[in-house]
C-alpha positions as CSV (number, residue, x, y, z in Angstrom):
1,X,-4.5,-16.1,11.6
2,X,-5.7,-19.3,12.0
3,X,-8.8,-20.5,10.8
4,X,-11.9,-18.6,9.4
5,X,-12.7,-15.8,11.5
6,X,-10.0,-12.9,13.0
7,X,-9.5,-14.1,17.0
8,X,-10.6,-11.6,19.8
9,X,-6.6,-11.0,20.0
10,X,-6.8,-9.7,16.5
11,X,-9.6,-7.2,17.1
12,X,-8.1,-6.0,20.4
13,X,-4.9,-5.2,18.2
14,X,-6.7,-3.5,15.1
15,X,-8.6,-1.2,18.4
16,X,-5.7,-0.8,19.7
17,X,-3.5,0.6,16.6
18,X,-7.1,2.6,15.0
19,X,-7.0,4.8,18.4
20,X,-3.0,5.2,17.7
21,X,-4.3,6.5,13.9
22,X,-2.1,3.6,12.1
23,X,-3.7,3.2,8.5
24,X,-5.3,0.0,7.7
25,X,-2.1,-1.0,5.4
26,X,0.3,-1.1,8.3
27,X,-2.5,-3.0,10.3
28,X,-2.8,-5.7,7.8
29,X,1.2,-6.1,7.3
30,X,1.8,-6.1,11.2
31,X,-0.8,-9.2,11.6
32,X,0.3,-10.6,8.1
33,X,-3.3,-10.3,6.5
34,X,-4.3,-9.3,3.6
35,X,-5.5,-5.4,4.0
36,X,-9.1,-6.0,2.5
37,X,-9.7,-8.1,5.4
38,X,-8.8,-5.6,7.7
39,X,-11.0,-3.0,5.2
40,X,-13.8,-5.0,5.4
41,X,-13.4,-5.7,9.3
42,X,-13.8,-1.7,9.7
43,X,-16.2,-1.8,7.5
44,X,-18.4,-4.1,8.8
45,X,-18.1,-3.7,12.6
46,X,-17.9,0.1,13.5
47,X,-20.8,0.3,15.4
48,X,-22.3,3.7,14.6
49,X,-24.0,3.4,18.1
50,X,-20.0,3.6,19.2
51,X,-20.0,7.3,17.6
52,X,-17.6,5.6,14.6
53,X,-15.3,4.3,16.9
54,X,-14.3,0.9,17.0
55,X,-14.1,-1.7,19.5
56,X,-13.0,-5.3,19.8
57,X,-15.8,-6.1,22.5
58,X,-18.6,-4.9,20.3
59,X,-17.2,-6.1,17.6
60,X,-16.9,-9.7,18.4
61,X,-20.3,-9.7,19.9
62,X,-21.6,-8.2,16.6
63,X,-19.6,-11.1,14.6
64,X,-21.0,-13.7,17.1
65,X,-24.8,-12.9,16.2
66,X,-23.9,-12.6,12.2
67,X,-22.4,-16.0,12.7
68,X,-25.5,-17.4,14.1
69,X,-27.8,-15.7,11.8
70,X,-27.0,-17.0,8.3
71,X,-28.3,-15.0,5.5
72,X,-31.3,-16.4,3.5
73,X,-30.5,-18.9,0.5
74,X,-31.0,-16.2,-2.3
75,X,-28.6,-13.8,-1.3
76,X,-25.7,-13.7,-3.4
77,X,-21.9,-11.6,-2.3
């Protein structure tokens, strides 16, 4: 991965192995990430609207806006 952020060709491939049923573990060793990035990419972007399912289009349109929208100063992670 390079940079920040996982790549629209990373989400299509964490879609594309979810539908197969591949566990997050294999996910993250086939893209060579760590697997709490590929936890917290579930995690975050499963659009409920999307029944639980999810998908890379949604996904990188959801990221898009959280990008844009920084959270207020007093919010600590």
């Amino acid at each position: 991965m390079q940079g920040k952020y996982l790549t629209q060709k990373e989400r299509f491939y964490i879609e594309k192995r979810r539908g197969e049923d591949i566990n997050q573990a294999t996910i993250a060793k086939e893209l060579k990430l760590p697997r709490s990035t590929i936890s917290r990419e579930l995690r975050r972007n499963t659009d409920p609207a999307f029944n639980g399912v999810y998908s890379c289009r949604r996904t990188d349109s959801l990221a898009r806006v959280r990008r844009h929208n920084p959270l207020p100063d007093n919010v600590f992670y």
